[in-house]
N, C-alpha and C positions, 0 to 999 in steps of 0.2 A: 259612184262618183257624185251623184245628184246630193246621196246622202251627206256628201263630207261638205260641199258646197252650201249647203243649209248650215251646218254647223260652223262653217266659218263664217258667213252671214250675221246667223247670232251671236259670236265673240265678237265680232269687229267693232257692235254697237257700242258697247261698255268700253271695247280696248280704245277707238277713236275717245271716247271722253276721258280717259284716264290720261291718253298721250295727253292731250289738248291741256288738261288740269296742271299735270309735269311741266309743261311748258312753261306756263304761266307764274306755276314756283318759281322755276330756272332762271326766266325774266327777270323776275323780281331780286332775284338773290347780288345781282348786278349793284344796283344800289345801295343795297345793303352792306355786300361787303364794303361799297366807298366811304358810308357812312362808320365802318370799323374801325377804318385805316383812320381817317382824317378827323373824326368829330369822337370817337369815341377814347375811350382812357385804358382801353386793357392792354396797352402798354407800361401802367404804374410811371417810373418815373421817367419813361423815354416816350417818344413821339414819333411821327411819322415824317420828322429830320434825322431823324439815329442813321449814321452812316452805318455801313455793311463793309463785310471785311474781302467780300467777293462773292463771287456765284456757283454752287455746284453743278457740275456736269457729269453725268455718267455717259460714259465713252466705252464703248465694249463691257459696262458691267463692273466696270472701275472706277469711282467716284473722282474727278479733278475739280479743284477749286482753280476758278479764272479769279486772279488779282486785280481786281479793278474793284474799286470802291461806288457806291453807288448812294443814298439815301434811300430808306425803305419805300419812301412816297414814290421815289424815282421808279422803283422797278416794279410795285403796283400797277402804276398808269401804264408802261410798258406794258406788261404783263396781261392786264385788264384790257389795253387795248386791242391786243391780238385775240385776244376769246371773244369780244365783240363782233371783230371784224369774221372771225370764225363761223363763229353764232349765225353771220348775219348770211354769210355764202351757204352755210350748211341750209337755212332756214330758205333759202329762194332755191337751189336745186341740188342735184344738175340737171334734173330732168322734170323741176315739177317743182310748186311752191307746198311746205308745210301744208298749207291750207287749201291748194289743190287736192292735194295727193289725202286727206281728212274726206273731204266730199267727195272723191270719186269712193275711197273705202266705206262709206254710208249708206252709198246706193250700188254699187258693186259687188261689196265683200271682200276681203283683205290678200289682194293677187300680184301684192309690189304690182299694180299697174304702171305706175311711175316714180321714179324714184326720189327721195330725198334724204339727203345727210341727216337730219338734222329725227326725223321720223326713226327713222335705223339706227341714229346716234340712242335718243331717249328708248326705244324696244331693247337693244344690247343693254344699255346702261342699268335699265329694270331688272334681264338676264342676270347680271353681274350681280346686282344687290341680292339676288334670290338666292342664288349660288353661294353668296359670301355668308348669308345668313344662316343656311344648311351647315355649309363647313363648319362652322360658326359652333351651331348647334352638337353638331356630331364630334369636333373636338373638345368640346366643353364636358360633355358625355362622359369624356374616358382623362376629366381631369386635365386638358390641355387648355389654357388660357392664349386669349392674343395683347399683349399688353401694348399698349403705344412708346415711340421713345420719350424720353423727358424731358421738356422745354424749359427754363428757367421765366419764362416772359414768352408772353400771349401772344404779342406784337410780329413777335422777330417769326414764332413758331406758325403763325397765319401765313408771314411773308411766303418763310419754307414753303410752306404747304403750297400754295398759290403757283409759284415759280417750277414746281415739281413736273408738273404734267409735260410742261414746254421742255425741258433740261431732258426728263429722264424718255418720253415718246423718242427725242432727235438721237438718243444714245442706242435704245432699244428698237425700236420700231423703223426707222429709220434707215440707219447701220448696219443693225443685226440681222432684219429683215429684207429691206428694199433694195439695197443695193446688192444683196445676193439674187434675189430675185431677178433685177435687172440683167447680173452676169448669165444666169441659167438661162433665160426666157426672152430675152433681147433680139430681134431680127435686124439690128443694124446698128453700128457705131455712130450713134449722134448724140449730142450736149442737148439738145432740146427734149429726143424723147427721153435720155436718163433722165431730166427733171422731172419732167410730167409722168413719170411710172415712181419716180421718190413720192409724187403725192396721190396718184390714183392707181398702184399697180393692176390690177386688172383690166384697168380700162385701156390701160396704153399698151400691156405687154401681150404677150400670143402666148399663153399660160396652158399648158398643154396635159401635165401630171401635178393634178391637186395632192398625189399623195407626197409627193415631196415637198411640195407648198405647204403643208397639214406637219410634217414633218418639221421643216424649220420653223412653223409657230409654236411648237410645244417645245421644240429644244429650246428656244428662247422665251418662252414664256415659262419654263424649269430654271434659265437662268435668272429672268426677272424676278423670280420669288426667290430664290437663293441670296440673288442679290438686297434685298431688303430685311437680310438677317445677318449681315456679313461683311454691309459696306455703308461710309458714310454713320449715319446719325440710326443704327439699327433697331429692328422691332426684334422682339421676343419670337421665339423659334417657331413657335403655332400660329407667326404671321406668312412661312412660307407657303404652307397649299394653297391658303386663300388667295396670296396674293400670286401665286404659279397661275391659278385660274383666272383670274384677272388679266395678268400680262396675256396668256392662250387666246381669252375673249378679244381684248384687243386689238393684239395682231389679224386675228381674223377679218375685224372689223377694218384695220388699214390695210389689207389687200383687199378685200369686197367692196367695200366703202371711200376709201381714202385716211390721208391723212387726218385731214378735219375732225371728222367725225369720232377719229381716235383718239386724238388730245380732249376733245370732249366730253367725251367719255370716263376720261383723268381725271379732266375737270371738275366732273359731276362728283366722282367720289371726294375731293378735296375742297376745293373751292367751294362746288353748290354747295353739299352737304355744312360741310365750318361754315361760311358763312352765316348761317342760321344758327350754327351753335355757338357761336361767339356773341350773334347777336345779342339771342335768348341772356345770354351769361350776363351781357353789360347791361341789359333790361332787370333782369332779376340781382342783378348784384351777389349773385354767385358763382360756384368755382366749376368752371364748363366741365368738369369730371360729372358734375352731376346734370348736365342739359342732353347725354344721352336717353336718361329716363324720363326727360319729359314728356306730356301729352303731345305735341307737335311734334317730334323726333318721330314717338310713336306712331303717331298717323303716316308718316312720312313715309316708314319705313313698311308699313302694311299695306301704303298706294304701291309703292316699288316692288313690291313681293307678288300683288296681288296682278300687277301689271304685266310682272314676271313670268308668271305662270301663265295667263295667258298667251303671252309671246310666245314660249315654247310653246304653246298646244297649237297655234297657228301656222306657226314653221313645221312641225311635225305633220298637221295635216295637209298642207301646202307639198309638202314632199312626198307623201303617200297618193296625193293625185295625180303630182307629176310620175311617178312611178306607173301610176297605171295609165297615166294617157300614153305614155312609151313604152308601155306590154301593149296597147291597143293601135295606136300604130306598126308598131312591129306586126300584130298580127293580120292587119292590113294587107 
């Protein structure tokens, strides 16, 4: 046990400075994206007055468009503002500030001492990219490509992008998720703990058989990747596994974690990530198909990988010691 405790010692020191690094991207990507929407031109001949024809929602897995018009700027600000506000609860607890919970893991070693969204949000979010990147790898292998759908205008397709996390988390995660959860797991008929188990299941419900918990995140993280080859504005068919493990990852992450941290997580792949490559685009005055293969993308994407891998070896050793302090008790 001494041994694993050393070795998570020495991961935490690299993983704390990579979290801390990510972050600092993440921050930054806030103003940037506002600087896309409002001052920049990869709208061509529209702006960020262009009304919208309405909003999609996926609702069990079934895309609906809400008829209300809106202006792209309008549902930006919206949109931007709630990731903020997100940002800002996930980054203070619930149990511990980002920057607590950094300095205890410094001199500690990495024991979830205390918890934050916002810590857990960026380690899954690394997970995720690691995973997608493999997939990535292994169906390219055998000749399967993942192609994106195709936007006509940069503007409208950021907006999409942007708006997704919020829409498809309340459809999926939410729905599909929480409020089964709540019917299994609930120790009493009240409006106040359904709410607060819709945004922390764990914390509020009496969750007793993870294996059916485990259970409905994969049947719905099966449908979430279904759903994204099938409904709406669709990806090419070699978008489903990646994005199955994705929805899987998340889910997990909004009953261990919370909501927050789940749409964040969304976030990161959509928002953080475009943001930067729309930037890049309107800075070099080319066509963002090609600001994947940039140097910066590249970097990006080897901090998230490399952040990645660590994570899991953390959690994996993290688990192997709990296994053995519960053979050592037991033998107690």
């Amino acid at each position: 046990m001494l041994h694993i405790d050393k070795i998570i010692r020495v991961l935490s020191i690299p993983y704390s400075a990579f979290i801390s690094v990510i972050f600092g991207i993440m921050i930054l990507s806030f103003p940037i994206g506002a600087y896309i929407v409002f001052n920049s031109n990869i709208g061509n001949n529209i702006n960020f007055q262009y009304p919208t024809d309405g909003i999609n929602f996926f609702i069990g897995g079934i895309s609906y468009k809400l008829p209300i018009s809106f202006q792209v700027g309008d549902v930006f600000i919206i949109a931007w503002s709630i990731y903020v506000i997100l940002f800002s609860i996930s980054f203070m607890g619930p149990r511990g500030s980002l920057t607590t919970m950094l300095s205890n893991v410094m001199a500690e070693g990495w024991r979830d001492l205390k918890e934050n969204g916002l810590v857990n949000m960026i380690a899954w979010f690394a997970i995720l990219i690691l995973f997608s990147v493999a997939i990535d790898l292994v169906q390219e292998s055998f000749g399967i490509k993942i192609e994106s759908p195709q936007s006509q205008n940069n503007l409208i397709q950021f907006s999409q992008i942007m708006i997704a996390p919020l829409t498809e988390e309340f459809g999926f995660r939410v729905l599909l998720i929480g409020v089964p959860l709540f019917l299994i797991f609930s120790y009493r008929a009240s409006w106040k703990l359904f709410f607060r188990s819709l945004w922390r299941p764990a914390a509020y419900l009496h969750i007793t058989n993870y294996r059916r918990v485990m259970a409905l995140i994969i049947t719905v993280g099966i449908f979430f990747g279904a759903a994204h080859i099938i409904s709406g504005t669709p990806w090419s068919p070699g978008k489903f596994t990646q994005a199955a493990i994705a929805g899987i990852i998340i889910g997990w992450v909004y009953v261990r974690y919370g909501l927050g941290p789940a749409i964040l997580i969304h976030w990161g792949t959509n928002y953080f990530i475009y943001s930067y490559l729309f930037f890049i685009s309107v800075i070099s005055q080319s066509p963002i198909s090609n600001e994947t293969i940039n140097p910066f993308s590249g970097t990006l994407e080897q901090l998230l990988i490399v952040t990645g891998a660590i994570a899991v070896s953390i959690k994996v050793l993290n688990y192997i010691r709990s296994r053995q302090e519960s053979t050592t008790v037991t033998q107690l």
